[in-house]
Wavefront OBJ file of the C-alpha trace (Angstrom):
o trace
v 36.404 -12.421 -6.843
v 36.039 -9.748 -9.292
v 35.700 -6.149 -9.400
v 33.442 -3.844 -11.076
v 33.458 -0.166 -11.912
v 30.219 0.048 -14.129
v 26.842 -0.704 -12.225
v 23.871 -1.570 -14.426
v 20.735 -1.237 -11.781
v 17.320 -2.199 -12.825
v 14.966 0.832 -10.829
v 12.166 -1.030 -9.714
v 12.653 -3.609 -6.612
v 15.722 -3.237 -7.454
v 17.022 0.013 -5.794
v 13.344 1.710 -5.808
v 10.590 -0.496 -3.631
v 7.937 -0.661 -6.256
v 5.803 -2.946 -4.052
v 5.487 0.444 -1.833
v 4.989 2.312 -3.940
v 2.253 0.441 -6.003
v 0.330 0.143 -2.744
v 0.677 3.562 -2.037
v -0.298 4.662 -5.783
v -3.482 1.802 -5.940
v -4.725 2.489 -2.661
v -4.750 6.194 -3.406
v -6.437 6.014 -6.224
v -9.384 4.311 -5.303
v -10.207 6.122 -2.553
v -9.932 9.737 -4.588
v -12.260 7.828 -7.502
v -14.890 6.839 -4.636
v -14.013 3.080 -4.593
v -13.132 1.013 -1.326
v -9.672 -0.275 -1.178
v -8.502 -3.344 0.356
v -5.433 -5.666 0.021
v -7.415 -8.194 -1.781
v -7.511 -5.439 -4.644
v -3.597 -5.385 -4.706
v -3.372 -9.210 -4.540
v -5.416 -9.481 -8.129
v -3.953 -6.334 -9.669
v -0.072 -7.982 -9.131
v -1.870 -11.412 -10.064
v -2.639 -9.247 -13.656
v 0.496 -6.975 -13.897
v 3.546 -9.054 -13.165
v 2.672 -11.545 -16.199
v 1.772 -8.771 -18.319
v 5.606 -7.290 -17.422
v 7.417 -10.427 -18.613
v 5.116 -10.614 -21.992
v 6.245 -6.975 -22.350
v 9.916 -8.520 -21.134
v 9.483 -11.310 -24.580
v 7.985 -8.991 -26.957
v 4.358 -10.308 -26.474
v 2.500 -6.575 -25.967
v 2.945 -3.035 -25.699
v 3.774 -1.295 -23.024
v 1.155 1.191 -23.883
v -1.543 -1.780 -24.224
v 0.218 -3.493 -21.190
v -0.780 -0.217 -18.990
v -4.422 -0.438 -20.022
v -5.383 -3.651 -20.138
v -4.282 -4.209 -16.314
v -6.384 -1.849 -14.945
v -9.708 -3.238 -17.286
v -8.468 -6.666 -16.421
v -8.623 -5.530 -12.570
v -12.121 -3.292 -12.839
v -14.099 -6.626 -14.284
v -12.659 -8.656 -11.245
v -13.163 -6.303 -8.553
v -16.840 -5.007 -10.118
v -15.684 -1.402 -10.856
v -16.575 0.583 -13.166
v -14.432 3.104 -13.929
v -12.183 4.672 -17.528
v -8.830 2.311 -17.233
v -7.047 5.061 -19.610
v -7.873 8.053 -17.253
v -7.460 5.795 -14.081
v -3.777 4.396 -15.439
v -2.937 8.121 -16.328
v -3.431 9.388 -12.551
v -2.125 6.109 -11.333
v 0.979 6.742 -12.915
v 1.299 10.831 -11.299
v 0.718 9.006 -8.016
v 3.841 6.086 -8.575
v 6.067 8.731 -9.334
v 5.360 10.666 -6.043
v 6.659 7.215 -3.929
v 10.275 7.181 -3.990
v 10.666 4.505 -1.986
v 13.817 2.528 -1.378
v 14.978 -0.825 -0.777
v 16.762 -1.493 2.286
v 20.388 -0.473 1.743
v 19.633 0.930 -1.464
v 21.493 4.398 -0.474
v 24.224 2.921 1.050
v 25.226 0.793 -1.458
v 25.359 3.478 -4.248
v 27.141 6.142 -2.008
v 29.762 3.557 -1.291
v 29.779 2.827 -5.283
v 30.223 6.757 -5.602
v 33.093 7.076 -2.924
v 34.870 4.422 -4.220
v 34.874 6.298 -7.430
v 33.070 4.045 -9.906
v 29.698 4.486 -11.217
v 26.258 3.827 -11.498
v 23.611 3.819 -13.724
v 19.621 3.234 -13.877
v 18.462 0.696 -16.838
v 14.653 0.558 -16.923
v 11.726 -0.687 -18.730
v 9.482 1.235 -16.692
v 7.276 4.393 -17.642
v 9.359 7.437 -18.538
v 7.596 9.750 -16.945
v 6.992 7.800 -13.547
v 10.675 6.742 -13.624
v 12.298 10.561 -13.868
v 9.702 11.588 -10.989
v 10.664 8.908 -9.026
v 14.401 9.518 -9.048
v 13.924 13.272 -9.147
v 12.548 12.772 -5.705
v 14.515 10.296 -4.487
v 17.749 10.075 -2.307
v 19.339 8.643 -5.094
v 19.902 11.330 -7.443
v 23.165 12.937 -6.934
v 24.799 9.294 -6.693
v 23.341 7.747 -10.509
v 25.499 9.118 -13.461
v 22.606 8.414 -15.893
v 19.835 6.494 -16.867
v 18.485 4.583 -19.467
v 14.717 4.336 -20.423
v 13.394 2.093 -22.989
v 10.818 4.278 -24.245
v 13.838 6.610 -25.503
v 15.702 4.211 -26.678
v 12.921 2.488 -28.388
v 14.587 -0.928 -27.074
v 14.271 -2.921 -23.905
v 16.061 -4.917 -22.100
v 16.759 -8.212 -22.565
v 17.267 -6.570 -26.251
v 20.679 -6.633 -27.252
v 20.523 -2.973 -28.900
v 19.100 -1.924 -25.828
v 22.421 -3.092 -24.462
v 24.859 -1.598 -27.068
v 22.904 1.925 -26.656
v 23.862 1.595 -23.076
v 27.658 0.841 -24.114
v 27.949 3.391 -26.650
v 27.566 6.241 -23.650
v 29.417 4.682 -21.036
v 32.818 4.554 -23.114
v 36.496 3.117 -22.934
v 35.122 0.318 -19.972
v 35.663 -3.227 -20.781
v 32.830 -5.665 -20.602
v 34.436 -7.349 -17.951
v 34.294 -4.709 -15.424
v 30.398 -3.700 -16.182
v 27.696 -6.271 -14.013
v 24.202 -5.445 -14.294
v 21.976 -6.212 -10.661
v 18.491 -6.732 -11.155
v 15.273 -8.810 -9.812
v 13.982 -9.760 -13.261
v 15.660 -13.050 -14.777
v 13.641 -12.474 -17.968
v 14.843 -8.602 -18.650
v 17.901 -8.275 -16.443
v 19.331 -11.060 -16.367
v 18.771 -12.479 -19.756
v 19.490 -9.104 -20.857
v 22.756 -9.296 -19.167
v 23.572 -12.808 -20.567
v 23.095 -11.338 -24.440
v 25.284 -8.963 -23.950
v 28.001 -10.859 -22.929
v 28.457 -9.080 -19.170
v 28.084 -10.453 -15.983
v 24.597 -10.364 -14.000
v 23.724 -10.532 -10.489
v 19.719 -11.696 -9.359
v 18.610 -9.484 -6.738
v 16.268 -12.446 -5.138
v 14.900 -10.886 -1.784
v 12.374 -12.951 -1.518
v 14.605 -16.246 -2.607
v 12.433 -17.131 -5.130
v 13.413 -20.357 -6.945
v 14.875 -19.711 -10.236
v 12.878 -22.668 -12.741
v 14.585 -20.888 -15.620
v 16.954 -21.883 -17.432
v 18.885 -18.642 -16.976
v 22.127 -18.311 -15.210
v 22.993 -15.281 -13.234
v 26.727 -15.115 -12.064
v 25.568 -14.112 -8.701
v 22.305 -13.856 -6.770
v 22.103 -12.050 -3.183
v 19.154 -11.359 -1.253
v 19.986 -8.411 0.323
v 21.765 -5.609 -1.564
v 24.505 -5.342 0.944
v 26.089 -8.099 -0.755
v 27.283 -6.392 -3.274
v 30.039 -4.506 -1.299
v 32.617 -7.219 -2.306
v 32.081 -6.478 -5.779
v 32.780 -3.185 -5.230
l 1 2 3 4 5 6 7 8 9 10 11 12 13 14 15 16 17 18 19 20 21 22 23 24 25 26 27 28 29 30 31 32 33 34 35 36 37 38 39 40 41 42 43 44 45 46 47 48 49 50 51 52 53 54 55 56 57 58 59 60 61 62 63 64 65 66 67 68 69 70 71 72 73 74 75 76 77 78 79 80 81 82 83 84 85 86 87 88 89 90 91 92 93 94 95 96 97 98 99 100 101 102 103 104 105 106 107 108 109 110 111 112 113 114 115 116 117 118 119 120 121 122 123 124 125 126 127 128 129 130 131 132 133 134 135 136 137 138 139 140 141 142 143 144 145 146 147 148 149 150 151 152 153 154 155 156 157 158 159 160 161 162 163 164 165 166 167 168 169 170 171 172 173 174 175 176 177 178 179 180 181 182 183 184 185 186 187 188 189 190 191 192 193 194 195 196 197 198 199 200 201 202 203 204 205 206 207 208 209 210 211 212 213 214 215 216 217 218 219 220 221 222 223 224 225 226 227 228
Protein backbone atom coordinates (compact mmCIF):
# COMPACT_ATOMS: atom_id res chain seq x y z
CA UNK A 1 0.00 0.00 0.00
CA UNK A 2 1.38 3.33 -0.57
CA UNK A 3 2.80 6.07 1.31
CA UNK A 4 2.23 9.66 1.41
CA UNK A 5 4.12 12.67 2.68
CA UNK A 6 1.81 15.55 1.33
CA UNK A 7 -1.79 15.68 2.93
CA UNK A 8 -4.38 17.67 0.99
CA UNK A 9 -7.40 18.06 3.76
CA UNK A 10 -10.62 19.59 2.79
CA UNK A 11 -11.58 21.83 6.36
CA UNK A 12 -15.07 21.31 6.64
CA UNK A 13 -16.42 17.65 7.79
CA UNK A 14 -13.44 16.85 6.91
CA UNK A 15 -11.08 17.63 9.88
CA UNK A 16 -13.45 20.63 11.23
CA UNK A 17 -17.26 19.29 12.20
CA UNK A 18 -19.17 21.84 10.24
CA UNK A 19 -22.47 20.13 11.12
CA UNK A 20 -21.54 21.51 14.82
CA UNK A 21 -20.72 24.16 14.12
CA UNK A 22 -23.60 25.26 11.73
CA UNK A 23 -25.98 24.29 14.53
CA UNK A 24 -24.19 26.15 16.91
CA UNK A 25 -23.86 29.35 14.48
CA UNK A 26 -27.93 28.98 13.20
CA UNK A 27 -29.26 28.36 16.46
CA UNK A 28 -27.40 31.36 17.83
CA UNK A 29 -28.45 33.52 15.58
CA UNK A 30 -31.96 33.29 15.80
CA UNK A 31 -32.30 33.53 19.16
CA UNK A 32 -30.00 36.99 19.36
CA UNK A 33 -32.40 38.30 16.19
CA UNK A 34 -35.65 37.40 18.37
CA UNK A 35 -36.67 34.31 16.29
CA UNK A 36 -37.45 30.74 17.81
CA UNK A 37 -35.10 28.07 16.82
CA UNK A 38 -35.80 24.55 16.32
CA UNK A 39 -34.18 21.59 14.43
CA UNK A 40 -36.77 21.73 11.81
CA UNK A 41 -35.05 25.19 10.90
CA UNK A 42 -31.63 23.35 10.40
CA UNK A 43 -33.27 20.47 8.47
CA UNK A 44 -34.53 23.15 5.57
CA UNK A 45 -31.51 25.44 5.79
CA UNK A 46 -29.03 22.11 4.89
CA UNK A 47 -32.03 21.07 2.49
CA UNK A 48 -31.05 24.83 0.74
CA UNK A 49 -27.22 25.02 1.37
CA UNK A 50 -25.70 21.69 0.50
CA UNK A 51 -27.09 21.95 -3.26
CA UNK A 52 -26.19 25.43 -3.44
CA UNK A 53 -22.33 24.13 -2.36
CA UNK A 54 -22.04 21.67 -5.26
CA UNK A 55 -23.52 24.42 -7.90
CA UNK A 56 -20.76 26.60 -6.39
CA UNK A 57 -18.53 23.10 -6.65
CA UNK A 58 -19.61 23.14 -10.97
CA UNK A 59 -19.40 26.73 -11.53
CA UNK A 60 -23.24 27.33 -11.39
CA UNK A 61 -23.17 30.59 -8.75
CA UNK A 62 -21.17 32.72 -6.68
CA UNK A 63 -20.11 32.14 -3.61
CA UNK A 64 -21.05 35.61 -2.68
CA UNK A 65 -24.72 35.02 -4.23
CA UNK A 66 -24.54 31.38 -2.83
CA UNK A 67 -24.24 33.02 0.89
CA UNK A 68 -27.31 35.18 0.35
CA UNK A 69 -29.64 33.46 -1.35
CA UNK A 70 -29.62 30.54 1.41
CA UNK A 71 -30.57 32.51 4.07
CA UNK A 72 -33.68 34.38 1.78
CA UNK A 73 -34.38 30.92 0.52
CA UNK A 74 -34.66 29.79 4.36
CA UNK A 75 -36.58 33.21 5.76
CA UNK A 76 -39.60 32.59 3.01
CA UNK A 77 -39.85 28.88 4.29
CA UNK A 78 -39.65 29.38 7.86
CA UNK A 79 -41.94 32.90 7.69
CA UNK A 80 -39.12 35.24 8.86
CA UNK A 81 -38.54 38.27 8.10
CA UNK A 82 -35.37 39.39 8.55
CA UNK A 83 -32.05 41.26 6.11
CA UNK A 84 -30.32 37.81 4.69
CA UNK A 85 -27.06 40.11 3.95
CA UNK A 86 -26.78 41.38 7.63
CA UNK A 87 -28.05 37.95 9.02
CA UNK A 88 -25.29 35.88 6.69
CA UNK A 89 -22.65 38.54 7.84
CA UNK A 90 -23.14 37.71 11.73
CA UNK A 91 -23.78 34.14 10.84
CA UNK A 92 -20.52 33.89 9.48
CA UNK A 93 -18.60 35.76 12.98
CA UNK A 94 -20.54 33.06 14.82
CA UNK A 95 -19.12 29.77 12.41
CA UNK A 96 -15.81 30.94 12.92
CA UNK A 97 -16.09 30.93 16.79
CA UNK A 98 -16.97 26.77 16.55
CA UNK A 99 -13.85 25.02 16.05
CA UNK A 100 -15.12 21.91 16.24
CA UNK A 101 -13.44 18.67 15.31
CA UNK A 102 -14.12 15.44 13.88
CA UNK A 103 -13.44 12.51 15.86
CA UNK A 104 -9.73 11.73 15.51
CA UNK A 105 -9.15 14.75 13.68
CA UNK A 106 -6.08 15.76 16.14
CA UNK A 107 -4.69 12.60 16.29
CA UNK A 108 -4.38 11.92 12.93
CA UNK A 109 -2.51 15.19 12.02
CA UNK A 110 -0.11 15.02 15.10
CA UNK A 111 0.81 11.56 14.00
CA UNK A 112 1.18 13.11 10.27
CA UNK A 113 3.48 15.82 12.05
CA UNK A 114 5.63 13.25 14.11
CA UNK A 115 6.15 11.19 11.39
CA UNK A 116 7.60 14.18 9.71
CA UNK A 117 5.42 14.76 6.66
CA UNK A 118 2.94 17.40 6.21
CA UNK A 119 -0.29 18.76 6.04
CA UNK A 120 -2.19 21.21 4.49
CA UNK A 121 -5.89 22.83 4.53
CA UNK A 122 -7.56 23.15 0.84
CA UNK A 123 -10.91 24.96 1.16
CA UNK A 124 -13.70 26.45 -0.66
CA UNK A 125 -15.10 27.84 2.34
CA UNK A 126 -15.35 31.62 3.51
CA UNK A 127 -11.95 33.20 4.13
CA UNK A 128 -12.67 34.86 6.92
CA UNK A 129 -14.71 32.02 8.79
CA UNK A 130 -12.01 29.52 7.71
CA UNK A 131 -8.77 31.53 9.35
CA UNK A 132 -11.03 32.02 12.62
CA UNK A 133 -11.81 28.66 12.71
CA UNK A 134 -8.29 27.27 12.57
CA UNK A 135 -6.92 30.19 14.55
CA UNK A 136 -8.95 28.72 17.33
CA UNK A 137 -8.63 25.39 16.78
CA UNK A 138 -6.32 22.52 18.10
CA UNK A 139 -5.13 22.19 14.81
CA UNK A 140 -2.97 25.02 14.21
CA UNK A 141 0.52 24.29 15.10
CA UNK A 142 0.18 20.81 13.16
CA UNK A 143 -1.14 22.42 9.32
CA UNK A 144 1.89 23.86 7.32
CA UNK A 145 -0.51 26.05 5.26
CA UNK A 146 -3.64 26.56 3.76
CA UNK A 147 -5.25 27.23 0.72
CA UNK A 148 -8.45 29.39 0.25
CA UNK A 149 -10.20 29.80 -2.94
CA UNK A 150 -11.18 33.24 -2.51
CA UNK A 151 -7.25 34.06 -2.68
CA UNK A 152 -6.56 32.08 -5.17
CA UNK A 153 -9.47 33.12 -7.18
CA UNK A 154 -9.87 29.22 -8.11
CA UNK A 155 -11.64 26.33 -6.49
CA UNK A 156 -11.35 23.12 -6.27
CA UNK A 157 -12.22 20.71 -8.51
CA UNK A 158 -10.36 23.53 -10.77
CA UNK A 159 -7.26 22.34 -12.05
CA UNK A 160 -5.38 25.84 -11.45
CA UNK A 161 -6.66 25.68 -8.15
CA UNK A 162 -4.58 22.52 -8.04
CA UNK A 163 -1.31 23.74 -9.71
CA UNK A 164 -1.41 26.95 -7.25
CA UNK A 165 -1.37 24.39 -4.55
CA UNK A 166 1.74 22.54 -6.28
CA UNK A 167 3.64 25.51 -7.07
CA UNK A 168 4.12 26.13 -2.99
CA UNK A 169 4.52 22.78 -1.86
CA UNK A 170 7.77 22.11 -4.08
CA UNK A 171 10.24 19.21 -5.14
CA UNK A 172 7.21 16.38 -4.00
CA UNK A 173 6.15 14.05 -6.64
CA UNK A 174 2.52 13.63 -7.45
CA UNK A 175 2.65 10.29 -6.33
CA UNK A 176 3.32 10.90 -2.79
CA UNK A 177 0.57 13.90 -2.41
CA UNK A 178 -3.36 12.29 -1.65
CA UNK A 179 -5.94 14.72 -1.01
CA UNK A 180 -8.87 13.38 1.88
CA UNK A 181 -12.04 14.98 1.61
CA UNK A 182 -16.04 14.39 2.01
CA UNK A 183 -16.99 16.15 -1.22
CA UNK A 184 -16.82 13.81 -4.45
CA UNK A 185 -17.74 16.86 -6.57
CA UNK A 186 -14.75 19.34 -5.21
CA UNK A 187 -12.34 16.93 -3.56
CA UNK A 188 -12.43 14.24 -5.16
CA UNK A 189 -12.99 15.28 -8.69
CA UNK A 190 -10.58 17.87 -7.89
CA UNK A 191 -8.15 15.26 -6.97
CA UNK A 192 -8.85 13.13 -10.12
CA UNK A 193 -7.89 16.40 -12.52
CA UNK A 194 -4.96 16.74 -11.10
CA UNK A 195 -3.69 13.56 -11.59
CA UNK A 196 -3.12 12.63 -7.55
CA UNK A 197 -4.65 10.19 -5.58
CA UNK A 198 -7.97 10.93 -3.45
CA UNK A 199 -9.43 9.41 -0.50
CA UNK A 200 -13.63 9.96 0.31
CA UNK A 201 -14.01 10.69 3.82
CA UNK A 202 -17.71 8.93 3.85
CA UNK A 203 -18.75 8.95 7.66
CA UNK A 204 -21.96 8.59 7.08
CA UNK A 205 -21.39 5.76 4.14
CA UNK A 206 -23.24 7.51 1.82
CA UNK A 207 -23.59 5.71 -1.55
CA UNK A 208 -21.44 7.16 -4.13
CA UNK A 209 -24.12 7.37 -7.56
CA UNK A 210 -21.30 9.28 -9.22
CA UNK A 211 -19.40 8.37 -11.56
CA UNK A 212 -16.28 9.46 -9.68
CA UNK A 213 -13.64 7.19 -8.42
CA UNK A 214 -11.81 7.86 -5.25
CA UNK A 215 -8.71 5.55 -4.63
CA UNK A 216 -9.83 5.07 -1.14
CA UNK A 217 -12.87 5.84 1.00
CA UNK A 218 -12.83 5.34 4.99
CA UNK A 219 -15.39 6.26 7.33
CA UNK A 220 -13.56 7.10 10.13
CA UNK A 221 -10.37 9.18 9.83
CA UNK A 222 -8.32 6.73 11.74
CA UNK A 223 -7.95 4.90 8.65
CA UNK A 224 -5.67 6.83 7.32
CA UNK A 225 -2.75 5.78 9.64
CA UNK A 226 -1.62 3.14 7.04
CA UNK A 227 -1.12 5.72 4.60
CA UNK A 228 0.94 7.41 6.73
Amino acid sequence: MRKYDIFLFDADNTLYDYDAAEAYALKTMFERCGFNYSENIRTKYREINGPLWENFARGEILKEDLQNVRFARLFKEVGVQYNEVDFNIRYLVELGKASFLIDGAEEICRTIVCNNKQLFIVTNGILATQESRIKHSLLKDYISDSFVSEIIGYKKPDIEYFEHVFSHIPQVSKDKILIIGDSLTADIAGGNRAGIDSCWFNEKKTKNNTKLKPTYEISRLSELMRLI
